[in-house]
MDTraj code that builds the backbone (N, CA, C; nanometers):
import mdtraj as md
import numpy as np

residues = "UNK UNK UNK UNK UNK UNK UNK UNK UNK UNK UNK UNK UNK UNK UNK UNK UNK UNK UNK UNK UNK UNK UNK UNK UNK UNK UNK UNK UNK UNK UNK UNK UNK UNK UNK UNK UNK UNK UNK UNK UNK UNK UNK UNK UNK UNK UNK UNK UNK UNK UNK UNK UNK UNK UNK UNK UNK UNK UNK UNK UNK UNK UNK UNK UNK UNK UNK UNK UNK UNK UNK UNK UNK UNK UNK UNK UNK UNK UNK UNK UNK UNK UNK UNK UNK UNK UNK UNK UNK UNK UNK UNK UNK UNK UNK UNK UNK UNK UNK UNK UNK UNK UNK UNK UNK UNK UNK UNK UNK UNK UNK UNK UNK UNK UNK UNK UNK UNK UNK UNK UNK UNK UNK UNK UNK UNK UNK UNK UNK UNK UNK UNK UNK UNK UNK UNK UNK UNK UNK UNK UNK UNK UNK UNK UNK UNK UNK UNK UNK UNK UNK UNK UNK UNK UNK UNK UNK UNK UNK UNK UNK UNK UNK UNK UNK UNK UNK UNK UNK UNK UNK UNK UNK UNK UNK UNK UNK UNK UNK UNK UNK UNK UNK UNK UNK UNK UNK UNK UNK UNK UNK UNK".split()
xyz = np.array([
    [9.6855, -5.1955, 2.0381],
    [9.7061, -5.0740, 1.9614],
    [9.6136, -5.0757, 1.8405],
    [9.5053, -4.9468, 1.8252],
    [9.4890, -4.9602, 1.7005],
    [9.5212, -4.8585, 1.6024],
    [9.5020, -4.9410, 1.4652],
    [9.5631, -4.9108, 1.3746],
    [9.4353, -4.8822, 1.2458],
    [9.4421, -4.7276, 1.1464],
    [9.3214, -4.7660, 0.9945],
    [9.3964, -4.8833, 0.9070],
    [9.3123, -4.9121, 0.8433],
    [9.3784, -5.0569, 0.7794],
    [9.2836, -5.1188, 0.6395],
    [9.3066, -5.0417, 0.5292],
    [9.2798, -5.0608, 0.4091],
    [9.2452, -5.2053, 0.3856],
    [9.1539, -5.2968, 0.3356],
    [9.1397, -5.4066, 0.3011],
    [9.0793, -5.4678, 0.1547],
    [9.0775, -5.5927, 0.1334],
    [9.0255, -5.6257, 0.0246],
    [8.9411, -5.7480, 0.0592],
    [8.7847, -5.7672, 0.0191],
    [8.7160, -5.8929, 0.0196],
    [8.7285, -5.9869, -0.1169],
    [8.7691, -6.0932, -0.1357],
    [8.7577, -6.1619, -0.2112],
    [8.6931, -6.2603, -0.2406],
    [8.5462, -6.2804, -0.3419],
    [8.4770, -6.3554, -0.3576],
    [8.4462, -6.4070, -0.4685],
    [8.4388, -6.5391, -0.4425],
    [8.3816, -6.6454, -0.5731],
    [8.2105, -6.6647, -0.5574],
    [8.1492, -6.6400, -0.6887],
    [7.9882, -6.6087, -0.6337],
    [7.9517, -6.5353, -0.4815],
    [7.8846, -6.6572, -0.3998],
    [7.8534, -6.5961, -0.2803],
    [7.9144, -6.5972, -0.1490],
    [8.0388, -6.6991, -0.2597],
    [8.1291, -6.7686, -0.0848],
    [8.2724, -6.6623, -0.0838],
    [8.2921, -6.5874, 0.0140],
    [8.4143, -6.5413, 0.0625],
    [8.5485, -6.6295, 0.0743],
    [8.6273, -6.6257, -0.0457],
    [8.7342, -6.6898, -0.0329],
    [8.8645, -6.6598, 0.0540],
    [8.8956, -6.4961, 0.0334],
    [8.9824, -6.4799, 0.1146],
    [8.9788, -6.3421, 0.1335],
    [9.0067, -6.2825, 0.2586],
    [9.0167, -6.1076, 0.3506],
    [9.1466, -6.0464, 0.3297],
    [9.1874, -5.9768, 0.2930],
    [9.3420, -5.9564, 0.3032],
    [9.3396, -5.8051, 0.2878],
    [9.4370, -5.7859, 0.4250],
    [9.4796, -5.6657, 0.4933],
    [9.5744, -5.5690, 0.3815],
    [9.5736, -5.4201, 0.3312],
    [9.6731, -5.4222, 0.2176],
    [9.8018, -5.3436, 0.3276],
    [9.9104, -5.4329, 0.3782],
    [9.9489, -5.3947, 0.4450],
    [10.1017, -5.3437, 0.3817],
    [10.0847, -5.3836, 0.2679],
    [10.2230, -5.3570, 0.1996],
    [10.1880, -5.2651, 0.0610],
    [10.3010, -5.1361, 0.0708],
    [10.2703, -5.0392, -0.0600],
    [10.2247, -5.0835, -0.1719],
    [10.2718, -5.1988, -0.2193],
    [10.1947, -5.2395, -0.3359],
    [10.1948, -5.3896, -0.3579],
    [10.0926, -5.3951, -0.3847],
    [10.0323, -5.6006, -0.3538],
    [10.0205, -5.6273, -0.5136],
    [10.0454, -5.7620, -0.5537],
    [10.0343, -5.8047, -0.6798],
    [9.8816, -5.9460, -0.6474],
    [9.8338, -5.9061, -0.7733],
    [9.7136, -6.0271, -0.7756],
    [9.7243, -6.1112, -0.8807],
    [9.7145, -6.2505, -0.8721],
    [9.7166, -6.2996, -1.0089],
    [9.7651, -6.4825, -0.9541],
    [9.7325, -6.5517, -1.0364],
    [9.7512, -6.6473, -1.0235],
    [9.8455, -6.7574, -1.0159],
    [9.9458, -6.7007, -1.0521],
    [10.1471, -6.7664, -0.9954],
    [10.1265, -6.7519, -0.8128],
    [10.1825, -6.8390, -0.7739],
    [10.2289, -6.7946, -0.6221],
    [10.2787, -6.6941, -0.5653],
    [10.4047, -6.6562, -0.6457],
    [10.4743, -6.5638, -0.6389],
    [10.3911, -6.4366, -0.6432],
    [10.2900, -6.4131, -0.6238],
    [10.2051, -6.2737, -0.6130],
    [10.1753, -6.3128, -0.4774],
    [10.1405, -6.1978, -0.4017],
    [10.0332, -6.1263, -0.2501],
    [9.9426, -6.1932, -0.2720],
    [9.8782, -6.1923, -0.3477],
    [9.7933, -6.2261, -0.3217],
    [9.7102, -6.3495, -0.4402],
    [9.6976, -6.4210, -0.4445],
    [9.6693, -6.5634, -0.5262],
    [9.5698, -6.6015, -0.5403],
    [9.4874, -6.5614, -0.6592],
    [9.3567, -6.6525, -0.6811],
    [9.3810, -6.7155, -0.8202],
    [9.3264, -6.8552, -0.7533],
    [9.4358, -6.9821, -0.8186],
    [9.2927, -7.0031, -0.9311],
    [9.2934, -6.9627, -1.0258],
    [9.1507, -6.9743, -1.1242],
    [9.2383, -6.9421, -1.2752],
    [9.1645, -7.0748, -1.3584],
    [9.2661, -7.0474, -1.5067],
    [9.2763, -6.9127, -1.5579],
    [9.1269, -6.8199, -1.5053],
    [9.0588, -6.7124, -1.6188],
    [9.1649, -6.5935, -1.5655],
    [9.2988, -6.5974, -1.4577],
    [9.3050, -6.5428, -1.3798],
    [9.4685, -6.5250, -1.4676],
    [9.5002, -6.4116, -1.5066],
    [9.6321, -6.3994, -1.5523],
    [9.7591, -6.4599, -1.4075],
    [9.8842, -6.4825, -1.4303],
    [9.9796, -6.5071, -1.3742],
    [10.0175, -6.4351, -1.2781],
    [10.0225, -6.3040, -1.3734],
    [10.0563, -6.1354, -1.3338],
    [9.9055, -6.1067, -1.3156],
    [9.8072, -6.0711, -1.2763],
    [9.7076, -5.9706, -1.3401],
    [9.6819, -5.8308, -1.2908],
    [9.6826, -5.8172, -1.1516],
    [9.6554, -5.6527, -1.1526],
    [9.7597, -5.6309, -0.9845],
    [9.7384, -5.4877, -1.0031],
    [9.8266, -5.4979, -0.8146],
    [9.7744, -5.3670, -0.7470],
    [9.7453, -5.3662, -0.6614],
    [9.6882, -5.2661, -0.5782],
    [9.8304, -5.1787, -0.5107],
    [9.8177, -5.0521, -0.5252],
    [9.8840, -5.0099, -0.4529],
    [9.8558, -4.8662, -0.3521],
    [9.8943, -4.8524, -0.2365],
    [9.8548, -4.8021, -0.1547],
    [9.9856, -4.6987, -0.1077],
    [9.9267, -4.5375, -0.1097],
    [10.0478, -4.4008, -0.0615],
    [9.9354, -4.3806, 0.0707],
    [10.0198, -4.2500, 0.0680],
    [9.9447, -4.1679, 0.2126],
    [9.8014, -4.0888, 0.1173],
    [9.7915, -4.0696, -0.0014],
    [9.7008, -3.9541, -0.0967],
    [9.5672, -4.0854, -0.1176],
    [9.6146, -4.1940, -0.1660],
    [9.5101, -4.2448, -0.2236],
    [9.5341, -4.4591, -0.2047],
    [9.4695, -4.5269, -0.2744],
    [9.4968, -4.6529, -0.3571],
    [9.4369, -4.6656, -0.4260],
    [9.5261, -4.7322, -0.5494],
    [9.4866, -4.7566, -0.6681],
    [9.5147, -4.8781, -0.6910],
    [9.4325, -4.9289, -0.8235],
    [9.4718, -5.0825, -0.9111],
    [9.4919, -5.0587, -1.0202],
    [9.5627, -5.1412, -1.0520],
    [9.6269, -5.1329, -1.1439],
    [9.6395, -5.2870, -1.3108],
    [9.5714, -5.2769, -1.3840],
    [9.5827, -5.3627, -1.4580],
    [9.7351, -5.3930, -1.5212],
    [9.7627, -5.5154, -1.4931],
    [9.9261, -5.5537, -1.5223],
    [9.9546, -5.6698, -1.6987],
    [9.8144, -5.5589, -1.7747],
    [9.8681, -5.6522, -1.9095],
    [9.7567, -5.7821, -1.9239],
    [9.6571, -5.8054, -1.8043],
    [9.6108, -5.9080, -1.7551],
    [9.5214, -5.9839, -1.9352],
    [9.5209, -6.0820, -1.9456],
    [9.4508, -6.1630, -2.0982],
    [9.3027, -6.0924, -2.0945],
    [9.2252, -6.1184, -1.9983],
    [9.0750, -6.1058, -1.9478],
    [9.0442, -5.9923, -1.8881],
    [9.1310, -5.8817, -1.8410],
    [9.1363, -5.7328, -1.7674],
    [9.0735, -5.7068, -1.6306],
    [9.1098, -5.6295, -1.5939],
    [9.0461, -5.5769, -1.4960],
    [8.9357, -5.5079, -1.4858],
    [8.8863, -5.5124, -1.3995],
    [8.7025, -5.3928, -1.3800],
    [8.7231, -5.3524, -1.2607],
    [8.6462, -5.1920, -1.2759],
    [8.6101, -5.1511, -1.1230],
    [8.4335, -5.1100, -1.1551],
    [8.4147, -5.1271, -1.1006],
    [8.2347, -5.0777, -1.1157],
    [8.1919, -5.1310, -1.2393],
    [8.2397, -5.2318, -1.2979],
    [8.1983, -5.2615, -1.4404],
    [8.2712, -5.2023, -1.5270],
    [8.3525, -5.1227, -1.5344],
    [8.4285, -5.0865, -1.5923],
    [8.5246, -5.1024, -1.6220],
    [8.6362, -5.1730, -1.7659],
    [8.7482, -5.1736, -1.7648],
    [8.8599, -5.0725, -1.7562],
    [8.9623, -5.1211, -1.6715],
    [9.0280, -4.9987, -1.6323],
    [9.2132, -5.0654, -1.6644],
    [9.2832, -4.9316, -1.6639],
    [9.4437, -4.9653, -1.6704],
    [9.4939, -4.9449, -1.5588],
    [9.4106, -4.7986, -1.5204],
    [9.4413, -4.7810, -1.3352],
    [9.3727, -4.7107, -1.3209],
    [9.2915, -4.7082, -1.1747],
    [9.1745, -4.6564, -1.1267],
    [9.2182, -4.5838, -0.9655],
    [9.2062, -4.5189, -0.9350],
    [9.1762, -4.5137, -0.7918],
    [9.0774, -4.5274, -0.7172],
    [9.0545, -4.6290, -0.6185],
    [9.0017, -4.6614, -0.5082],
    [8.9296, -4.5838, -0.4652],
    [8.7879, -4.5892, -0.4537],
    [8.6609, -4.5501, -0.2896],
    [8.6569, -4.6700, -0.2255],
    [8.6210, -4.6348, -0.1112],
    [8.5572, -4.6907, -0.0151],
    [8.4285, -4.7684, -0.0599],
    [8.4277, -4.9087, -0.1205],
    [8.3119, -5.0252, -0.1425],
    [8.2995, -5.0272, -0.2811],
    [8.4466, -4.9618, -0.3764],
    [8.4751, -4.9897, -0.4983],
    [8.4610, -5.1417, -0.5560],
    [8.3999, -5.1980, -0.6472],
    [8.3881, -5.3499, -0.6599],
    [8.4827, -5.3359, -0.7805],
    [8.5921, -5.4638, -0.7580],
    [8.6720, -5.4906, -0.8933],
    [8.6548, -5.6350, -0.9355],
    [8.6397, -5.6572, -1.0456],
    [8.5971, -5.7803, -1.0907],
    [8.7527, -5.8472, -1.1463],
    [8.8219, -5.9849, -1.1262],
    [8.9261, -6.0303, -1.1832],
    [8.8607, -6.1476, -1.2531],
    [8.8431, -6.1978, -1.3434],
    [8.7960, -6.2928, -1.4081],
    [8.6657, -6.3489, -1.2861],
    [8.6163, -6.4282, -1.2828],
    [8.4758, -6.4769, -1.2276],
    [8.5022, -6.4391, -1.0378],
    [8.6206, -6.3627, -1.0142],
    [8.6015, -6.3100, -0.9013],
    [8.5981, -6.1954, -0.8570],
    [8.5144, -6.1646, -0.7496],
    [8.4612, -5.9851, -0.7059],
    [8.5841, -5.9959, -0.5674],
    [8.6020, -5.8620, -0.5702],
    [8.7046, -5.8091, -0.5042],
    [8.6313, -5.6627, -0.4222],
    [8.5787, -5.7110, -0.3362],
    [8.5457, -5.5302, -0.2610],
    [8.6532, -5.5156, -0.2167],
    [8.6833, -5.3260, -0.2103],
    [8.7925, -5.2545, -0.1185],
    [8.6983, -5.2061, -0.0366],
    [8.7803, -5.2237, 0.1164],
    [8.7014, -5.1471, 0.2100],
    [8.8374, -5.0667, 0.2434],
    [8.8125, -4.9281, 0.2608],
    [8.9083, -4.8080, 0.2685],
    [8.9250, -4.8569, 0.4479],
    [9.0409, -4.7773, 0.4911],
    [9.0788, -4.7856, 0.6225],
    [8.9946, -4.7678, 0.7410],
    [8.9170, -4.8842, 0.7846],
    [8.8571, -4.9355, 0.8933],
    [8.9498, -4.9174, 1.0011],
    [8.9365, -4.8861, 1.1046],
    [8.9737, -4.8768, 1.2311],
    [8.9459, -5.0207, 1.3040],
    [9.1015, -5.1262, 1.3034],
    [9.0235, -5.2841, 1.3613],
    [9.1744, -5.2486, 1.4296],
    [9.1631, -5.3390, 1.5832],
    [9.2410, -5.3964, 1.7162],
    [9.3479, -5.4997, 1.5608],
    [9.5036, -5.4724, 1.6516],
    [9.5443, -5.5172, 1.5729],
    [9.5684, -5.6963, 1.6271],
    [9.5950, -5.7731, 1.5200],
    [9.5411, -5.9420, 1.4987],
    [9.6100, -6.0051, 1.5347],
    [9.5744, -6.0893, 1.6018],
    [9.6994, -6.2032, 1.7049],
    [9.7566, -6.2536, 1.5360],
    [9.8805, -6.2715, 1.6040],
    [9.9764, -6.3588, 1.5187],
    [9.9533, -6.4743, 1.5503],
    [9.9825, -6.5790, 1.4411],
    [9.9897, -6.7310, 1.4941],
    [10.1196, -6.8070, 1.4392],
    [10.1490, -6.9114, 1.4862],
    [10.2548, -7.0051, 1.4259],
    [10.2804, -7.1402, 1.4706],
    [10.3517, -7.1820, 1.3764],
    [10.3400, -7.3309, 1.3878],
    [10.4745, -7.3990, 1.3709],
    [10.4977, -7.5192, 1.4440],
    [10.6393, -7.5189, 1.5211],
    [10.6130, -7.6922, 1.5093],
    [10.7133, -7.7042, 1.3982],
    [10.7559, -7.8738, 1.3537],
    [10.8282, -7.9229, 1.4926],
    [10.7309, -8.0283, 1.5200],
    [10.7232, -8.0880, 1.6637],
    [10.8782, -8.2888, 1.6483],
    [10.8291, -8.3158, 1.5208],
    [10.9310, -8.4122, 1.4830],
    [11.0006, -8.4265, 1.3592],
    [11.0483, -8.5387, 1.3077],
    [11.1270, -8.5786, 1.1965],
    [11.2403, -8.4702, 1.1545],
    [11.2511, -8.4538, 1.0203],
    [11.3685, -8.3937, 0.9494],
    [11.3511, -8.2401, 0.9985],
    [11.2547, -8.2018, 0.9700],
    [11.2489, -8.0606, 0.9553],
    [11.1871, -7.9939, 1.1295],
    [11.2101, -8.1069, 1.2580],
    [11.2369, -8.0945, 1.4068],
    [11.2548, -7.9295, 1.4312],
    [11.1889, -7.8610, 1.5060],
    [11.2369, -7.7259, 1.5986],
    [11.1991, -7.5977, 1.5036],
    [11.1691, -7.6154, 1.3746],
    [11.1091, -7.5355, 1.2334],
    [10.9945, -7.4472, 1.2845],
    [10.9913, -7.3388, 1.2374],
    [10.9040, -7.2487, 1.3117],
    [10.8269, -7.1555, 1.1770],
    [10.7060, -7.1557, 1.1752],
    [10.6488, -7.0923, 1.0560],
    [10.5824, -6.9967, 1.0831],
    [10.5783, -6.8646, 1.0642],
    [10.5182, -6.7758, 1.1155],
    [10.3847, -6.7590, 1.0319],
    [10.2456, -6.7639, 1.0629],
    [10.1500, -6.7431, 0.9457],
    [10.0971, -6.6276, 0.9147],
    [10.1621, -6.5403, 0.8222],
    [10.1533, -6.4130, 0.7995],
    [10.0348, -6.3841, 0.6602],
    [10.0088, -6.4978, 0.6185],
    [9.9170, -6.4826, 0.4721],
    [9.8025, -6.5129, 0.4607],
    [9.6967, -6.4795, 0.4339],
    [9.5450, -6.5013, 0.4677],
    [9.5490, -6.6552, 0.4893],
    [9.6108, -6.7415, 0.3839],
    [9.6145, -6.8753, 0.4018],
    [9.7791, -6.9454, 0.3975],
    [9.7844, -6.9987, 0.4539],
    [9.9014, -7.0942, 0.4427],
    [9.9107, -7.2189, 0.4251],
    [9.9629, -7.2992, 0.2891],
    [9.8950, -7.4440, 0.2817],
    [10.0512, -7.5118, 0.3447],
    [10.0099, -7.6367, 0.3923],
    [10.0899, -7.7509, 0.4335],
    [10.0755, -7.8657, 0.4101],
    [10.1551, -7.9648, 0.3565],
    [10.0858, -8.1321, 0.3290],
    [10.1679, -8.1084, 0.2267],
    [10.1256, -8.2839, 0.1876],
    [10.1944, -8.3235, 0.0254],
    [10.1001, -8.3377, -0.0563],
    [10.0911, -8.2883, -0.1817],
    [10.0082, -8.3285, -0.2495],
    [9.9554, -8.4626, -0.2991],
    [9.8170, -8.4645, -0.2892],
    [9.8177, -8.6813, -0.2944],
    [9.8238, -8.7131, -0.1901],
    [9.8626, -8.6671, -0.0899],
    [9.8709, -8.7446, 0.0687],
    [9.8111, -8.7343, 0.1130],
    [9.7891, -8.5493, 0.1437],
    [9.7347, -8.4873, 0.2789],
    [9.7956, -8.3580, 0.2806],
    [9.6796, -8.2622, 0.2038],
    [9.7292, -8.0864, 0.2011],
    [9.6143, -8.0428, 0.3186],
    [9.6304, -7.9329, 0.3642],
    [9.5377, -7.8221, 0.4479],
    [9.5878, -7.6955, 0.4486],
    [9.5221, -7.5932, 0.4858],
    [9.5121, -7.4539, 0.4421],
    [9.4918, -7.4030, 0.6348],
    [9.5468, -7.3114, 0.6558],
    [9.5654, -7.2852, 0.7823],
    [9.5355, -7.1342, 0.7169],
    [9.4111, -7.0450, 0.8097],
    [9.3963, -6.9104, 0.7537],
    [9.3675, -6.8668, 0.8911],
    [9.2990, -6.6965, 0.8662],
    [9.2688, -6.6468, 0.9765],
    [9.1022, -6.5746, 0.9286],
    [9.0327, -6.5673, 0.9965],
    [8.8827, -6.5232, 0.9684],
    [8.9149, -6.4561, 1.0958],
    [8.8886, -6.3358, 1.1019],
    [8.8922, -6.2208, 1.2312],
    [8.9682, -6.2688, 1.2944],
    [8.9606, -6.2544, 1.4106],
    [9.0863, -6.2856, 1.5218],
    [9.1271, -6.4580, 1.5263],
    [9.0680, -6.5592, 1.4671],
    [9.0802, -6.6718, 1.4236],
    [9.1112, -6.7177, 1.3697],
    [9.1919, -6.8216, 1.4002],
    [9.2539, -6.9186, 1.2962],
    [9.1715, -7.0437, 1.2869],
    [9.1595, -7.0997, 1.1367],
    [9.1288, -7.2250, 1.1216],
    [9.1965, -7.3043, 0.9893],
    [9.1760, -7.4489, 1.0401],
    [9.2553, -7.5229, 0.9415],
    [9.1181, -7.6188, 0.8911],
    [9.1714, -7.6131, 0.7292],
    [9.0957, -7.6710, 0.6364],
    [9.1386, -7.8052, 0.5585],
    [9.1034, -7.8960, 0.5492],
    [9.1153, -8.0337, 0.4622],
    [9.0972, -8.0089, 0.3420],
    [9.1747, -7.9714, 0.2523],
    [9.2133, -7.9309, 0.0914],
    [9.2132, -8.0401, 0.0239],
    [9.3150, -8.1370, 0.0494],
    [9.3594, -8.2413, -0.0822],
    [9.3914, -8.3652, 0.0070],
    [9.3922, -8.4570, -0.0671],
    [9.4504, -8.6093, -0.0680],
    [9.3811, -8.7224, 0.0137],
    [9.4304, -8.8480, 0.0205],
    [9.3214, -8.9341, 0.0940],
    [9.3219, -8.9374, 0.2893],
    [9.4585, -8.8463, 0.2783],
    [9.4971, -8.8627, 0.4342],
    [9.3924, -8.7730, 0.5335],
    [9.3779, -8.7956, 0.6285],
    [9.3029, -8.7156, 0.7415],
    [9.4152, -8.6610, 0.8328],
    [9.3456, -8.5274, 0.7983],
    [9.4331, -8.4157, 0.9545],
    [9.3683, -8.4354, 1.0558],
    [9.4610, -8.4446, 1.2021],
    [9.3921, -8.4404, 1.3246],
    [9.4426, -8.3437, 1.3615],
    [9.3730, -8.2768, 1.4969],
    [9.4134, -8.1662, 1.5571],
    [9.3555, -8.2184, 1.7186],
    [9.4917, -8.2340, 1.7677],
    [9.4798, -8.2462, 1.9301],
    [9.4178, -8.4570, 1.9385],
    [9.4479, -8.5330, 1.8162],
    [9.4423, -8.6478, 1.8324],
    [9.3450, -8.6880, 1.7287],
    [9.2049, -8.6246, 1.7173],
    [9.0801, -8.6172, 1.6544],
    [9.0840, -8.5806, 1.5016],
    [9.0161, -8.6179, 1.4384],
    [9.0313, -8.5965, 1.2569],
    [8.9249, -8.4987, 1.2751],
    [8.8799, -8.3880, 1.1588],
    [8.8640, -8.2546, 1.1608],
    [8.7580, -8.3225, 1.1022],
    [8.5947, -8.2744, 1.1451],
    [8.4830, -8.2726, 1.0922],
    [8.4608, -8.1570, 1.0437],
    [8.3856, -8.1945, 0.9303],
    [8.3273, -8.0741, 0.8601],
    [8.4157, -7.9894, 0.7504],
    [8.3787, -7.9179, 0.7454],
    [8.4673, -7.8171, 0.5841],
    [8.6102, -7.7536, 0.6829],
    [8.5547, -7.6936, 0.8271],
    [8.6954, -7.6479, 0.8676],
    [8.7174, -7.6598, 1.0534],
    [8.8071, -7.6214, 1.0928],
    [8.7649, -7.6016, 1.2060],
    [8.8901, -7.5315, 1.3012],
    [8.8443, -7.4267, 1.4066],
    [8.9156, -7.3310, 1.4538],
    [9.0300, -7.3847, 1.5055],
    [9.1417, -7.3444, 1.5313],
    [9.2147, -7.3701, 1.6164],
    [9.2602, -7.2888, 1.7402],
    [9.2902, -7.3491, 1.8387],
    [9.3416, -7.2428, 1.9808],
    [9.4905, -7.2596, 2.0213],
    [9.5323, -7.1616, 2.1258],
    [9.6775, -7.2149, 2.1150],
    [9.6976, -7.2995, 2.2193],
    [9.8605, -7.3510, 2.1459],
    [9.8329, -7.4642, 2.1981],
    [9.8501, -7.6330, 2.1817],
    [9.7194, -7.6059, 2.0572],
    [9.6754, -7.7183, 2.0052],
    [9.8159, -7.7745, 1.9190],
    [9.7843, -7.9653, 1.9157],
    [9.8856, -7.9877, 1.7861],
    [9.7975, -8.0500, 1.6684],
    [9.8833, -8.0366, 1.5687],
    [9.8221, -8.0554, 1.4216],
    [9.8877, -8.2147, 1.4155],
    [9.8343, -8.3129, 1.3264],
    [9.9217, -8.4341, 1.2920],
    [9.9088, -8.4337, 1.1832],
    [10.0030, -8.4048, 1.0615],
    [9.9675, -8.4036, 0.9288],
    [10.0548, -8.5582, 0.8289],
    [9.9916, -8.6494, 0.8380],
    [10.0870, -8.7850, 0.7845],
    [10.1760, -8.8217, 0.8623],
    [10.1620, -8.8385, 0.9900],
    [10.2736, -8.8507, 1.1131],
    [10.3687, -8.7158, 1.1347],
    [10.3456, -8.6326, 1.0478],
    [10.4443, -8.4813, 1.0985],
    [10.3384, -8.4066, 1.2015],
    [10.4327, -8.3911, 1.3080],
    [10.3313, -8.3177, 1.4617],
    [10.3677, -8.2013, 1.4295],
    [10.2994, -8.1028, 1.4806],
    [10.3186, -7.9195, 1.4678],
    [10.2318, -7.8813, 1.5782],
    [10.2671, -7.7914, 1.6708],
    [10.1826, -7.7185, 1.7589],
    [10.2264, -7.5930, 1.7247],
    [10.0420, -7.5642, 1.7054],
    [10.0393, -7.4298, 1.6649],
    [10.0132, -7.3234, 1.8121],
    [10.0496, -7.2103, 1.7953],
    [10.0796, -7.1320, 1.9237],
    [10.0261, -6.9841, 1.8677],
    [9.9703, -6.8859, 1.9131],
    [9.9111, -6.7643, 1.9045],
    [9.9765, -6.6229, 2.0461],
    [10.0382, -6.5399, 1.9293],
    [10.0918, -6.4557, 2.0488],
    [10.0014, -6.3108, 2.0243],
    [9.9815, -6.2301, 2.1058],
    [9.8790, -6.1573, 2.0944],
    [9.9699, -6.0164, 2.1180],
])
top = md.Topology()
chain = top.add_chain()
for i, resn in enumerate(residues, 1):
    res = top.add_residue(resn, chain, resSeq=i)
    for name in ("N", "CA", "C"):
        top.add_atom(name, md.element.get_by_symbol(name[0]), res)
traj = md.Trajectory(xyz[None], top)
């Protein structure tokens, strides 16, 4: 089925940190967890701005932020949205791309295979999803287009996937596959 589908690019300099679909009326940005959307940077208020999306328009919205918001270079309190509007949040660029016409995106999830937390089922609904202990062994499980991949974030431990430790900065996953994160097994599975 497809679906138009409002989005946001999020970038640090030249590297694309994270894609995110605005699939909910109004998204919060800012650097607490507890926001939609999370860019984890000091310059980056707690609260800082939130996009929100009707049937007429979307807009952003500055939420009080220390460092403010920009759209085109411009500081703003609330702006409404074009199509390849650039918003700046402290040292990160934010393109909106207005409602693209994209096939809608396999779901994925991941399903605690042993120990305490046995038969646990995580649905990965957020551009990224981290897992691990900190100091041990963290990774970041995201989606880049119809793909999922898992990333080696933190600690001295090595993730394997399907037995093998993960070369390189990241690497895809299929379904299927299992994750070993510090002896915790997870097979991740993709329903379309």
């Amino acid at each position: 089925m497809e679906r138009p589908v409002a989005k946001i690019v999020i970038s640090h300099g030249d590297m694309v940190e994270q894609e995110v679909e605005l699939t909910k009326p109004r998204m919060t940005i800012g650097r607490h967890p507890s926001n939609d959307i999370v860019i984890a940077h000091r310059a980056v208020s707690s609260q800082h701005a939130a996009i929100t999306v009707s049937a007429s328009d979307t807009q952003v919205e500055d939420l009080g932020s220390t460092n403010g918001t920009f759209v085109n270079g411009q500081r703003i309190a609330r702006q409404i949205l074009a199509d390849r509007d650039v918003i700046k949040v402290a040292l990160h660029t934010i393109s909106y791309v207005a409602g693209t016409t994209v096939a809608a995106a396999p779901v994925a999830s991941i399903e605690v295979m042993n120990g305490p937390n046995q038969g646990k089922k995580l649905t990965l609904v957020k551009p990224l999803t981290t897992l691990g202990s900190p100091g041990v062994l963290v990774v970041v499980i995201g989606r880049q287009d119809d793909h999922y991949f898992i990333r080696h974030v933190d600690g001295s431990g090595v993730p394997l996937v399907n037995g093998e430790a993960i070369v390189g900065e990241q690497r895809f996953l299929a379904d299927g596959e299992s994750i070993d994160l510090a002896g915790t097994r997870m097979q991740f599975s993709v329903t379309t």
